[in-house]
C-alpha positions as CSV (number, residue, x, y, z in Angstrom):
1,X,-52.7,-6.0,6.8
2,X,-53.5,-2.6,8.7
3,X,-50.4,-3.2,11.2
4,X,-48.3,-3.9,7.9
5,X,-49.4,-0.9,5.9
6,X,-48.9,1.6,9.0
7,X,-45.8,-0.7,10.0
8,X,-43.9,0.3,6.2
9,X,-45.6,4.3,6.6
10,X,-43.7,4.9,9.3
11,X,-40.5,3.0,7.7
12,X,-40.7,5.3,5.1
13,X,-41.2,8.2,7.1
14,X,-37.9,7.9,9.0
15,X,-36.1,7.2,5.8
16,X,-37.5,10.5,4.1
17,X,-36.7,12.5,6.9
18,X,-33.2,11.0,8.0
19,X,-34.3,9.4,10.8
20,X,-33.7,5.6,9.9
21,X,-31.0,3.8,11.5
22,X,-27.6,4.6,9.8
23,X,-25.3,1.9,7.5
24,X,-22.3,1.4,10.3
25,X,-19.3,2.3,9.4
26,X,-17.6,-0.2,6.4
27,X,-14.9,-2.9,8.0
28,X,-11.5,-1.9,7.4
29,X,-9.5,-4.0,3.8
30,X,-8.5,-7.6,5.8
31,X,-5.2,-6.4,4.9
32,X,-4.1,-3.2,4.0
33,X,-1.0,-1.6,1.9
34,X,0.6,2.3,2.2
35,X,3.9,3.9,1.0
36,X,5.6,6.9,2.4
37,X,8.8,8.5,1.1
38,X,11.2,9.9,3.5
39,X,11.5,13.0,0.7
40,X,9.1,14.8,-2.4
41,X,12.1,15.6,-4.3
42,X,15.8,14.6,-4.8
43,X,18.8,15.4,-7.0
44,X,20.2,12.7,-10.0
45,X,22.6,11.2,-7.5
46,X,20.7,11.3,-4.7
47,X,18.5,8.8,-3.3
48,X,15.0,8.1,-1.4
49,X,14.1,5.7,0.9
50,X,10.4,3.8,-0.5
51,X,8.5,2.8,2.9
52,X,5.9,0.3,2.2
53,X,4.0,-1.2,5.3
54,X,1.6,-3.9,5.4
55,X,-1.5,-3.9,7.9
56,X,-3.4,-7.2,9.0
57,X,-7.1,-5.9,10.1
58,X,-8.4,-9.5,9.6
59,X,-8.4,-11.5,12.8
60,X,-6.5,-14.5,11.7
61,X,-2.6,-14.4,10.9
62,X,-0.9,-13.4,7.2
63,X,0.9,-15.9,6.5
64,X,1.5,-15.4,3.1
65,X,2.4,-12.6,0.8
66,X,2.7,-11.6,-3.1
67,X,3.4,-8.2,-3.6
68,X,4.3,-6.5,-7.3
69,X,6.3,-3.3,-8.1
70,X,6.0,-1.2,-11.1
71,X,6.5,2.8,-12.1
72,X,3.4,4.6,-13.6
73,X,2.7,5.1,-17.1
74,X,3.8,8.9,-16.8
75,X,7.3,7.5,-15.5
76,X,7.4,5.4,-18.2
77,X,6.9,8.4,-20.6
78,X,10.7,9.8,-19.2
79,X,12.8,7.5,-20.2
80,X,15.4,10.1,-19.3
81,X,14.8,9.4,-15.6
82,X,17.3,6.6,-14.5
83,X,16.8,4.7,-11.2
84,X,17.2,1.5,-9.2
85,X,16.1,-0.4,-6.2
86,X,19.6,-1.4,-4.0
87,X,18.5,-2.1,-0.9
88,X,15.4,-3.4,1.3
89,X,15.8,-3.9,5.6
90,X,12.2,-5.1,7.4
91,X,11.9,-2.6,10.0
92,X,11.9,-5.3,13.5
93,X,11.7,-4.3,17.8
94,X,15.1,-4.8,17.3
95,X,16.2,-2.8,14.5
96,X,16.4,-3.7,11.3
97,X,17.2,-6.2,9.1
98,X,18.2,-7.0,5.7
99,X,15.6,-8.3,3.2
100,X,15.9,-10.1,-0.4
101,X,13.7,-9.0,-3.1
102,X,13.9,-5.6,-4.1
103,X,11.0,-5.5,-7.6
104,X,9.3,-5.7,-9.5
105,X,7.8,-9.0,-8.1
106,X,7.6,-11.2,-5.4
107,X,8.1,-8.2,-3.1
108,X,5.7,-9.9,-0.2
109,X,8.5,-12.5,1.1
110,X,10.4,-9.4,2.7
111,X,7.5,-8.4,5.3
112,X,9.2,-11.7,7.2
113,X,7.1,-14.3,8.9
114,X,3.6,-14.3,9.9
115,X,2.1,-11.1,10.4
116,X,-0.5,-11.5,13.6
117,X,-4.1,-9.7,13.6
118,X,-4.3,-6.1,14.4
119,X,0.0,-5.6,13.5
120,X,2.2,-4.7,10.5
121,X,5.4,-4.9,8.9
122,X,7.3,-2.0,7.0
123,X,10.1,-2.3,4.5
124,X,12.0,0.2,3.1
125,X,13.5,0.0,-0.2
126,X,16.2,2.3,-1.4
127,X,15.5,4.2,-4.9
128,X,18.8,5.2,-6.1
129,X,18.5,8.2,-8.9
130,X,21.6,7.9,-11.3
131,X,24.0,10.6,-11.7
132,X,23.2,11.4,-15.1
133,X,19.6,10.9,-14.9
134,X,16.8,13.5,-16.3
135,X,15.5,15.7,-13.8
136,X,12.6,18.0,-14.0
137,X,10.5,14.9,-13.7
138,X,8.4,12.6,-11.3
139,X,9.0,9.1,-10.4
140,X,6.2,6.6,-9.0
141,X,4.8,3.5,-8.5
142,X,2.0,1.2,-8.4
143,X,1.5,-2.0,-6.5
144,X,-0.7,-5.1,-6.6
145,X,-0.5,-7.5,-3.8
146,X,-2.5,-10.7,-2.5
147,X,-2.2,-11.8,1.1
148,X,-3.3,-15.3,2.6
149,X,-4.7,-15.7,6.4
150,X,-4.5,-18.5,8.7
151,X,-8.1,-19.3,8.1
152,X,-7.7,-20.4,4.6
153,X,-9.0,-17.1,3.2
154,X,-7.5,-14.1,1.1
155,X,-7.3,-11.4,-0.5
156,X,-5.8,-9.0,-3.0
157,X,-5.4,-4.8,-3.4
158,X,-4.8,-2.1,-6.0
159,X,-3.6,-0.4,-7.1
160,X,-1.3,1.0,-4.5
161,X,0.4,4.2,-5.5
162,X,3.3,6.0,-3.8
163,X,4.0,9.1,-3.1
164,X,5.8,10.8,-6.3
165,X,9.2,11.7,-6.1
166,X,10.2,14.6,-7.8
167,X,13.8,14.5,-9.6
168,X,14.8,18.5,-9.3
169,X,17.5,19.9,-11.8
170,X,21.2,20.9,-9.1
């Protein structure tokens, strides 16, 4: 009992004073989802190129993923802002290439084929402002997504916001 007692002293000792081992550092998301705009503001007619890239940290493959879309409540309060998604390439070591789905859902299928441990995948999509859009206003997003690995497991993230984009009066 005595080596016990002086065994859970000292424990609590080093704790008081900061001396304990520290927690490590937390393990990154298995997978992980960011968005970059190429620009904070635009013009109505003008447009912004949405870059949304997809990180595996797990050690087995992606080999599946759902991704979702949607603007923020606060974009949903201008209904004055007009916009649309035309466009979506997969960035590739050769370039780019075109990609399918372009929101709100279903988003995942355009980060390609499996997505190996340790890589990622980016797609841009295009946000077109209409001409005769509000301005004086901010436009964002939120995403949800789930991603499958190779070992049978998953996971799923969010919300994921981007970066606003800021619709300036010409």
């Amino acid at each position: 009992m005595r080596r016990f007692g002086l065994g859970a002293v000292l424990a609590l000792f080093l704790a008081v004073f900061g001396l304990a081992p520290g927690a490590s550092a937390a393990d990154p998301a298995p997978a992980e989802l960011t968005f970059a705009t190429d620009s904070a503001t635009t013009t109505p007619g003008g447009t912004v190129n949405l870059s949304m890239t997809l990180k595996n940290n797990n050690t087995y493959d992606v080999w599946f993923v759902y991704q979702t879309i949607e603007p923020t409540w606060l974009t949903t309060q201008r209904p004055d802002l007009k916009y649309t998604f035309s466009g979506c390439s997969l960035a590739t070591a050769s370039g780019a290439a075109p990609c399918s789905g372009t929101g709100p859902a279903n988003l995942g299928a355009n980060y390609g084929t499996t997505i190996p441990p340790g890589q990622s995948r980016t797609v841009t999509l295009k946000l077109d402002i209409a001409a005769d859009s509000g301005c004086n206003g901010n436009i964002g997003f939120y995403s949800y997504f789930y991603a499958e690995f190779s070992d049978s497991t998953n996971v799923s993230g969010g919300p994921v916001y981007t970066p606003v984009t800021r619709v300036l009066c010409p």
